[in-house]
SEZAKE-39881 format. One line per 8 residues: their letters; for each residue x, y, z of C-alpha. Coordinates in steps of 0.25 Angstrom, whole numbers, plus 5000, padded with zeros to 4 digits. Each point is the difference from the previous one (the first is absolute). Layout:
BEGIN
a) X Y Z  ...
//
This chain:
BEGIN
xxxxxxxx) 5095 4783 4588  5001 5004 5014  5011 5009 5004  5012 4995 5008  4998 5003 5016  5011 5002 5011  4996 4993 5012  5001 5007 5012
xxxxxxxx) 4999 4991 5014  4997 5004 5015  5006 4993 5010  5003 5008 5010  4988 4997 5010  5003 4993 5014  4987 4989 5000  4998 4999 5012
xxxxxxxx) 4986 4990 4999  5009 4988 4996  5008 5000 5014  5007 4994 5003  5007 4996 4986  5000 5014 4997  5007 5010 5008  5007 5014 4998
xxxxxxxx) 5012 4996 4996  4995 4989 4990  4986 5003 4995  4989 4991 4994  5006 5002 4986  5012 4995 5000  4995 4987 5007  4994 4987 4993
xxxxxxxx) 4986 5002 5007  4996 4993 4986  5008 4990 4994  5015 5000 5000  5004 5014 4995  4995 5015 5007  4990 5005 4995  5010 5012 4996
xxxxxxxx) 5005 4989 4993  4987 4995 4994  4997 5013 4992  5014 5003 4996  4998 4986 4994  4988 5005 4991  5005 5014 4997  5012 4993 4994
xxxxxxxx) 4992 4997 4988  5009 5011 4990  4987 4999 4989  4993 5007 5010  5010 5008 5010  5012 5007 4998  5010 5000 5012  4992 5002 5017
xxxxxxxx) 5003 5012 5007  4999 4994 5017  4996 5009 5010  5004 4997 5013  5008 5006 5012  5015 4999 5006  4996 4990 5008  4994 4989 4990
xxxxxxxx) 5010 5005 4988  5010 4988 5003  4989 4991 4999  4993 5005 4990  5014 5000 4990  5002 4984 5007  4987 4996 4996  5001 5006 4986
xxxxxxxx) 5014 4994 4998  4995 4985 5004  4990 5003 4988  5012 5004 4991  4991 5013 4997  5005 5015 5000  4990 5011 5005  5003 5015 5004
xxxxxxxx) 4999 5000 5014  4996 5014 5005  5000 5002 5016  4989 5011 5006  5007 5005 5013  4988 5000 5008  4986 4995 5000  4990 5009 4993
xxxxxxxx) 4990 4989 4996  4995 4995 4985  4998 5016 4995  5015 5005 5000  5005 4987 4995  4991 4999 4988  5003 5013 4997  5014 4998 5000
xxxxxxxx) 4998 4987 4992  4994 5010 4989  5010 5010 5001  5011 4989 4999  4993 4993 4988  4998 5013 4993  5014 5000 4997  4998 4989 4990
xxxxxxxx) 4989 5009 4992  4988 5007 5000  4991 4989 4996  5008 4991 5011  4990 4991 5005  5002 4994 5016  4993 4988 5006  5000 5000 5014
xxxxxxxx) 5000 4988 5010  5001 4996 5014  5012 4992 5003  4991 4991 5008  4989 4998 4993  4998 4987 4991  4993 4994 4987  4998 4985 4999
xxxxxxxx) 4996 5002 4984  5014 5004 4993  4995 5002 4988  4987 5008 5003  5008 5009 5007  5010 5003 4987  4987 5002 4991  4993 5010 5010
xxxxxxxx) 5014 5006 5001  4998 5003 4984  4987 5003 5000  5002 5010 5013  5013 5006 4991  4990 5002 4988  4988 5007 5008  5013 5009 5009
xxxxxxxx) 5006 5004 4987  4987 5008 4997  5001 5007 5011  4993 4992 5011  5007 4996 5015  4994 4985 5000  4998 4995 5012  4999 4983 4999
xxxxxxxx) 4985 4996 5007  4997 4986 5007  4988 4995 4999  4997 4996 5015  4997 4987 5005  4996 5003 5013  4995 5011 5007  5013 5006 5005
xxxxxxxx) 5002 5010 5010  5015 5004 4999  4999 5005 4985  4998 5011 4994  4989 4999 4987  4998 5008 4985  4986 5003 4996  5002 4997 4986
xxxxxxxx) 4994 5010 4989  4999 5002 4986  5008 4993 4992  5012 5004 4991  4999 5001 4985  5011 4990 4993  5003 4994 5014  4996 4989 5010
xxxxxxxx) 5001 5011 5012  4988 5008 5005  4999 5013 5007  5002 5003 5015  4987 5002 5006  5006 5002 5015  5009 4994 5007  4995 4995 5014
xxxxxxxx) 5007 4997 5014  5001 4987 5006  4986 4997 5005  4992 4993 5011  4995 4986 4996  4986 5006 4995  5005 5009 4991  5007 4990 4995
xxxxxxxx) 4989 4991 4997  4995 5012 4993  5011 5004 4993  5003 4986 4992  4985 4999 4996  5001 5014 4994  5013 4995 4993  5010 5008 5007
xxxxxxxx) 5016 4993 4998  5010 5000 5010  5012 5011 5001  5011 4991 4997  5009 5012 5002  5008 4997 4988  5000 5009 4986  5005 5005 4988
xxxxxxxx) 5001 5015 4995  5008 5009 4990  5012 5005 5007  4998 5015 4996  4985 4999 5004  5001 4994 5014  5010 5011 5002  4990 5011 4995
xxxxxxxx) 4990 4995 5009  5008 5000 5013  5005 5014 4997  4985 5004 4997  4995 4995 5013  5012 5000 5009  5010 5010 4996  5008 5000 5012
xxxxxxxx) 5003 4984 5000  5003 5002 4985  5010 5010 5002  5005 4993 5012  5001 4988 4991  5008 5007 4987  5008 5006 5007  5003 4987 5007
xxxxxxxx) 5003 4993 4988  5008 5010 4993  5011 5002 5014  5000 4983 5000  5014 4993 5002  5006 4989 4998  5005 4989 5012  5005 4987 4994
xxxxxxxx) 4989 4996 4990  4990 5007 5007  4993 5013 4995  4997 5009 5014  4990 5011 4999  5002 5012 5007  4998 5000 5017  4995 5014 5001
xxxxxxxx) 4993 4999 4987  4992 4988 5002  4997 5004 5015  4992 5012 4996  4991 4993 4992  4986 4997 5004  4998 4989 5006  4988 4993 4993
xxxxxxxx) 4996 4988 4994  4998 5000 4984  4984 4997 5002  4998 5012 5007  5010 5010 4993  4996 4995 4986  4992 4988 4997  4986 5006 5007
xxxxxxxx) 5002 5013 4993  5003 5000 4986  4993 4997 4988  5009 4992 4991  4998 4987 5010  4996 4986 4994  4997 4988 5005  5004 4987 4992
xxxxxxxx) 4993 4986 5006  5012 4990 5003  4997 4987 5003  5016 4996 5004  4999 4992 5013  5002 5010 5005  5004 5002 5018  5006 5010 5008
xxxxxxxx) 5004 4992 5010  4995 5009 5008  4999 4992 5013  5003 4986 5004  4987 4994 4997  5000 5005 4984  5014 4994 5000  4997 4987 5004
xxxxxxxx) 4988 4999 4991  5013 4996 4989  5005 4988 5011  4994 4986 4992  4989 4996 5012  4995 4986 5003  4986 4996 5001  4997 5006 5015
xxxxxxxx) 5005 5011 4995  5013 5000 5007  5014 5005 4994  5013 4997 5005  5015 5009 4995  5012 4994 5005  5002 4992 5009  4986 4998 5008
xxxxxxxx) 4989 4991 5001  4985 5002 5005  4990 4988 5007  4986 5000 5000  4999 5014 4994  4992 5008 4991  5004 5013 4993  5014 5001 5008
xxxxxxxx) 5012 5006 4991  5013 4997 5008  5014 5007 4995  5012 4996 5004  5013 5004 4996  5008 4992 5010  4995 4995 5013  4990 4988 5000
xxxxxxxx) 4985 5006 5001  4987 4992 5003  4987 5003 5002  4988 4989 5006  4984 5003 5000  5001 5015 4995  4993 5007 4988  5001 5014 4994
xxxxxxxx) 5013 5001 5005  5015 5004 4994  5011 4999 5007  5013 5004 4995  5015 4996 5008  5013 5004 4997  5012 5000 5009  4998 5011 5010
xxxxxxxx) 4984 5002 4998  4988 4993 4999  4986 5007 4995  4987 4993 5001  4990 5005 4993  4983 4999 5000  5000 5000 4984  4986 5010 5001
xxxxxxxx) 5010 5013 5006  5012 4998 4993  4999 5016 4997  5004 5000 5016  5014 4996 4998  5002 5015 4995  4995 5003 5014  5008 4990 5006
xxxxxxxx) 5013 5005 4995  4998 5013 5005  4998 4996 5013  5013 4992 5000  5008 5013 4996  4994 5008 5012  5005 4990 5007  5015 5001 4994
xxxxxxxx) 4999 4985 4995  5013 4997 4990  4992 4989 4994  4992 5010 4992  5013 5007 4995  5008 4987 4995  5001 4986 5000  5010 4992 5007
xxxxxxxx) 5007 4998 4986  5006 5014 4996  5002 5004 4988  5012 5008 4994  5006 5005 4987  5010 4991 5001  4990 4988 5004  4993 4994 5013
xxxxxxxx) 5004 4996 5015  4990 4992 5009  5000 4999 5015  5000 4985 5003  5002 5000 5014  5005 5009 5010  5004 5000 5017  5005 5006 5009
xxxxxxxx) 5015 5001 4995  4999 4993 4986  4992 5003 4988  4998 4992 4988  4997 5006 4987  5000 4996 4986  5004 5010 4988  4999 5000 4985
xxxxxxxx) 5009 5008 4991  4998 5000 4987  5009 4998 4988  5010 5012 5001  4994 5005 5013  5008 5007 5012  4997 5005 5012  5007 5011 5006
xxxxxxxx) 5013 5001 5007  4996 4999 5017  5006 4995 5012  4992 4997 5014  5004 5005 5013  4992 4990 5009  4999 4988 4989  5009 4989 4993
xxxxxxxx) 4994 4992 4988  5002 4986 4994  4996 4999 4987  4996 4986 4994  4998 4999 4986  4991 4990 4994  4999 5005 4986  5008 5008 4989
xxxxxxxx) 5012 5006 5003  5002 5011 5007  5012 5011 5000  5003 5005 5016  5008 5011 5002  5005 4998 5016  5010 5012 5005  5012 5000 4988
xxxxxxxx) 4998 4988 4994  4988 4995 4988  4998 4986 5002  4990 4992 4991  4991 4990 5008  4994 4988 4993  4988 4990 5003  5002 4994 5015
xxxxxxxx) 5009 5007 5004  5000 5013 5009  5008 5011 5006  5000 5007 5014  5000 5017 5001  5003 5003 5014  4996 5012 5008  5003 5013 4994
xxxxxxxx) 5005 4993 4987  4998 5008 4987  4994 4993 4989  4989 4998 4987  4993 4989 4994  4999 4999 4984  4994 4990 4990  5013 4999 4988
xxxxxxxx) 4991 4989 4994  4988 4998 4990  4991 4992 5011  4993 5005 5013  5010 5000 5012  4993 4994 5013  5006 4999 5013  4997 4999 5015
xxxxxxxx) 5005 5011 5009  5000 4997 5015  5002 5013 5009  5005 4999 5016  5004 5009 5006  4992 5010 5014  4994 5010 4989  4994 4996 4987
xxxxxxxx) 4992 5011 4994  5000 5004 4986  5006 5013 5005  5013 4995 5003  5004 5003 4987  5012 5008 4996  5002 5002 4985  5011 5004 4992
xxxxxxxx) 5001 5011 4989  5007 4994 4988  5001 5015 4996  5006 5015 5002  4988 5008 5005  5010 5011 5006  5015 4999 5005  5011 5008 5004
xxxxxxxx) 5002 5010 4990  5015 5000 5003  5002 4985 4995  4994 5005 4986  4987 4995 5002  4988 5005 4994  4989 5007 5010  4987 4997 4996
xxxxxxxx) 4989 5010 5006  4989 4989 5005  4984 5004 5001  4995 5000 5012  4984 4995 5000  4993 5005 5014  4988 4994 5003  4990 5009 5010
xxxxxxxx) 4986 4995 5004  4990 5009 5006  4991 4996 5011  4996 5014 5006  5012 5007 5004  4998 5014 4993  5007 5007 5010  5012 4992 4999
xxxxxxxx) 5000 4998 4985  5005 5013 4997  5013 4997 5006  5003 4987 4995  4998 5005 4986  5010 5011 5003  5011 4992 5006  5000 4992 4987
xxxxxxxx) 5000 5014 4991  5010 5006 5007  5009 4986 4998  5013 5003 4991  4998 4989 4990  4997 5001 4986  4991 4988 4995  4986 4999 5012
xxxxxxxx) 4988 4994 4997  4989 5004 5010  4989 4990 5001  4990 5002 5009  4988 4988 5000  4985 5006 5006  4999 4988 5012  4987 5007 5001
xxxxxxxx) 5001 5014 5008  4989 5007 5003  5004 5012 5006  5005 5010 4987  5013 4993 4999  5000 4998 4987  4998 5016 4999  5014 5004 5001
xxxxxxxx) 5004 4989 4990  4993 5005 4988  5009 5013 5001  5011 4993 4998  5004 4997 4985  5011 4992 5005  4993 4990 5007  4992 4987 4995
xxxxxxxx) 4989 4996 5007  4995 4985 4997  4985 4995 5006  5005 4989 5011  4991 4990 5009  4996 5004 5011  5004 4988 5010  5013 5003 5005
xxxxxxxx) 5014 5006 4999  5006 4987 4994  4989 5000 4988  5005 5015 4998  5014 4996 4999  4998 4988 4992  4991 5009 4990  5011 5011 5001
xxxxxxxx) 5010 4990 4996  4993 4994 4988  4999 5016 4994  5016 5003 5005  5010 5000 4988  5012 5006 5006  5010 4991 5005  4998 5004 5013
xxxxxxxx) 4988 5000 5008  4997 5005 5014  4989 5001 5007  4996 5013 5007  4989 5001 5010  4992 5011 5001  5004 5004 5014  5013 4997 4998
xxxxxxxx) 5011 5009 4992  5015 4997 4994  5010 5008 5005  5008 5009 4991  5011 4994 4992  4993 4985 5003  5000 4996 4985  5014 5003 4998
xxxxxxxx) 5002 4993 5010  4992 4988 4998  5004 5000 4986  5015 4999 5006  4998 4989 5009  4992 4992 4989  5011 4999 4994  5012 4998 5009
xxxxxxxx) 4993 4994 5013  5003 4984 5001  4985 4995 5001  4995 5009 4991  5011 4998 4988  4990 4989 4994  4989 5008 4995  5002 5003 4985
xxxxxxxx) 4991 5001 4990  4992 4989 5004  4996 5006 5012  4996 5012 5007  5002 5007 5013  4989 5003 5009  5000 5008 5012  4988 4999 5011
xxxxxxxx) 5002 5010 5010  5014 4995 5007  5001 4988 4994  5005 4995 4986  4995 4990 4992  5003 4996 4987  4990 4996 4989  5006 4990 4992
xxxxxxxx) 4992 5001 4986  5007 4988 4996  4994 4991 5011  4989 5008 5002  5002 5003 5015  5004 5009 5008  5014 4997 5009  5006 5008 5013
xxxxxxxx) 5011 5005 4997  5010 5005 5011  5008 5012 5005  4994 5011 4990  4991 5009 5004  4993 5012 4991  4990 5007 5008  4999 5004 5015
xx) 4988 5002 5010  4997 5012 5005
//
């Protein structure tokens, strides 16, 4: 009898070869590319088999952790949802995966799966599931092999080897990189499979190996696990932990060197999805081999895929095209370089393009709003809350709103009074006008919100604290000493360093986290952090001082973040100081635990975790030019 497996999935990768449907803040697997559910969805569906698995363990980040416990309630299905701070690619979070698992037992064994990934033969998945448990459960890491049907290019392939007493699985011969189209042809007719990049191995024994062939990443990883917290319902591995792990992929730290690796053959219908062409190969096509999602239509075609989400899309005398719509982008595609969109989408973030980032519709914890129209002094949204949903508490200094609902009810909170406002009917907030928006109800709230006013930017925002952070001491308050994240990237300021990291040592505050994020220096900068045990140091991109601050940001955990240039210094007694205004200064008494404060240079901004944004927030300052 095969043993019972903890599924573990990985979803926490931006694909970016489906743009313009996938984007940064809402990937390719929590989107229906195939059929109506995400293909996060889709592989939950299968792992939920309970004569097969035991309960999934979901890797992700902050940033998809709302979707990822959305999209696992719509199923009605309960998974461990573990957050890795940062990106260290698949070698740290397989490691952690085994390190979690093993908690369960030494003979543990883990299957671990893509999130966006799919199998179009259910039931041949859950048998090579068990048979891959059985061959694991001797001591083997299996890895699932695809017998090609083509001589691709953007797979990796397994030279198959002996085969396994008292299994289906064989050796590992070698492992191979993605190859040119020769050696492709070369490799199927020697029998090589494809790397599916899916597994299943002992716990203890996947963790064994990793501490064989990268000790660093396994301590790193241990030591990770063991300093995790709670947040909500997610489990969050330790920041500084995970950062220092080696950043590596599971092939290269583990796979290609040890000996305990088998291959099973898995005939699944099996797809990575891996660009737009593979995932349109599941559209139903018609006899010119044309297909058509949503609401398009092709003419004198042949071998044309037109996806549209909402906007009416026609093609007329092409072939080999796909040409993909939605509301604010449009792709069209030859459907021979579809690995080009990878290409593409970097281009486009050189170029600052918010189109790569989100789509018009935004997601939120508490639901979704959509831009549907906007001029110069109006806007038009549309917003979503869900059942018992609630935004936060805000006013606008430049803005009045008229909200329109159109479904649900909703409870809005307008200065003193609580109103409750009901299907056709609608309320005004003026300028300046504090107020909320919940959902009391069991159905989806909808409404339409229409903006005027001479400023609309999302940064008019001022939010409200529902709770104590610090107060007069006098009125019997509690004082509550608040931990002050700062963030400094270095771009090749060694001179100038040393005296930014002093001003923020010699601070009198008790709880600092020093981050400092490598935004590629060349110049020994770095140098003068290593002495410093204080100090964490993260790997950053190398594009810019806002990536550094948005990567500094994700790492921060105190409640307060600012943000320190290198050539820049805080002067003494600053944190007090900031700390006492956070608290007490008008503009800034909205920050509470949902949001943060950030300092850039002169200017405050505030990080609102809960919209996922940062906000300018006036009359407090932390830190000084010189």
């Amino acid at each position: 009898m095969a043993p019972l497996c903890i599924p573990v999935i990985m979803c926490g990768g931006a694909g970016t070869r489906v743009w313009p449907e996938s984007r940064e803040t809402l990937p390719k697997q929590f989107i229906p590319l195939v059929g109506d559910q995400s293909t996060f969805q889709r592989i939950v569906s299968l792992i939920s088999d309970s004569s097969v698995f035991a309960t999934p363990i979901i890797l992700t980040n902050r940033d998809y952790r709302f979707l990822v416990a959305e999209q696992l309630d719509e199923l009605g299905v309960k998974g461990t949802i573990v957050l890795e701070p940062e990106r260290r690619d698949s070698g740290p979070a397989v490691a952690a995966a085994a390190v979690l698992a093993a908690q369960n037992g030494p003979d543990t064994v883990v299957a671990m799966f893509a999130a966006d990934h799919i199998y179009e033969k259910p039931q041949a998945f859950l048998e090579r599931c068990k048979e891959a448990a059985k061959t694991a459960a001797r001591g083997h890491i299996v890895s699932f092999g695809i017998k090609p049907s083509h001589p691709a290019t953007n797979f990796g392939y397994i030279r198959p080897g002996a085969p396994i007493a008292g299994t289906a699985a064989r050796k590992v011969e070698a492992f191979v990189e993605k190859p040119d189209a020769f050696t492709a042809e070369q490799y199927i007719g020697e029998g090589y499979l494809w790397n599916s990049g899916n597994f299943v191995f002992p716990a203890e024994v996947m963790r064994n190996e990793v501490a064989k062939f990268e000790p660093e990443m396994a301590a790193s990883v241990e030591e990770a696990v063991a300093k995790a917290k709670t947040d909500l319902d997610f489990l969050v591995l330790d920041d500084t932990s995970f950062g220092r792990a080696t950043k590596k992929s599971i092939d290269y730290a583990v796979m290609e060197r040890t000996n305990r690796a088998a291959v099973l053959e898995a005939d699944m219908g099996w797809s990575d999805l891996g660009t737009w062409s593979s995932a349109l190969s599941f559209t139903p096509h018609d006899e010119e081999g044309n297909s058509v999602r949503g609401d398009g239509v092709t003419l004198d075609c042949r071998n044309v895929h037109v996806r549209s989400t909402e906007i009416l899309t026609a093609a007329v005398g092409l072939e080999d095209v796909i040409v993909v719509t939605t509301p604010d982008a449009v792709l069209v595609l030859n459907a021979n370089e579809a690995d080009k969109v990878k290409a593409l989408v970097d281009d486009l973030k050189r170029r600052n393009r918010r189109e790569v980032i989100e789509h018009r519709r935004v997601y939120r914890p508490w639901g979704y709003y959509q831009s549907v129209d906007e001029g110069a002094r109006y806007q038009v949204k549309r917003i979503l809350v869900r059942p018992g949903g609630r935004l936060s508490l805000q006013k606008h200094f430049h803005r009045a709103e008229h909200w329109i609902v159109v479904k649900g009810t909703a409870e809005v909170t307008r200065g003193e009074d609580v109103v409750q406002v009901h299907e056709n009917e609608s309320i005004y907030l003026p300028i300046g006008c504090q107020h909320r928006l919940s959902n009391p109800g069991k159905i989806d709230l909808e409404l339409i919100e229409v903006q005027t006013g001479s400023y609309l930017g999302e940064d008019d925002i001022v939010r409200s604290r529902t709770s104590t952070i610090a107060s007069d001491a006098s009125a019997g308050s509690e004082t509550v000493a608040l931990r002050f994240s700062i963030i400094t990237p270095t771009f090749n300021r060694r001179d100038m360093l040393v005296e930014a990291l002093d001003s923020v040592a010699r601070q009198d505050w008790p709880e600092i986290e020093h981050i400092i994020v490598d935004g590629g220096s060349t110049d020994g900068t770095l140098d003068l952090v290593g002495g410093r045990p204080e100090l964490r140091l993260i790997g950053g991109p190398d594009q810019g001082v806002y990536d550094a601050l948005n990567k500094g940001i994700s790492a921060a955990t105190g409640e307060i973040v600012c943000f320190l240039n290198s050539d820049d210094m805080f002067e003494p007694g600053a944190l007090s100081a900031a700390a006492a205004g956070f608290s007490n200064a008008p503009d800034c008494d909205s920050v509470c635990g949902a949001a943060r404060l950030t300092a850039v240079g002169e200017a405050i901004e505030v990080y609102d975790r809960e919209e996922d944004k940062r906000l300018t927030s006036r009359g407090l300052r932390c830190s000084a030019p010189r």
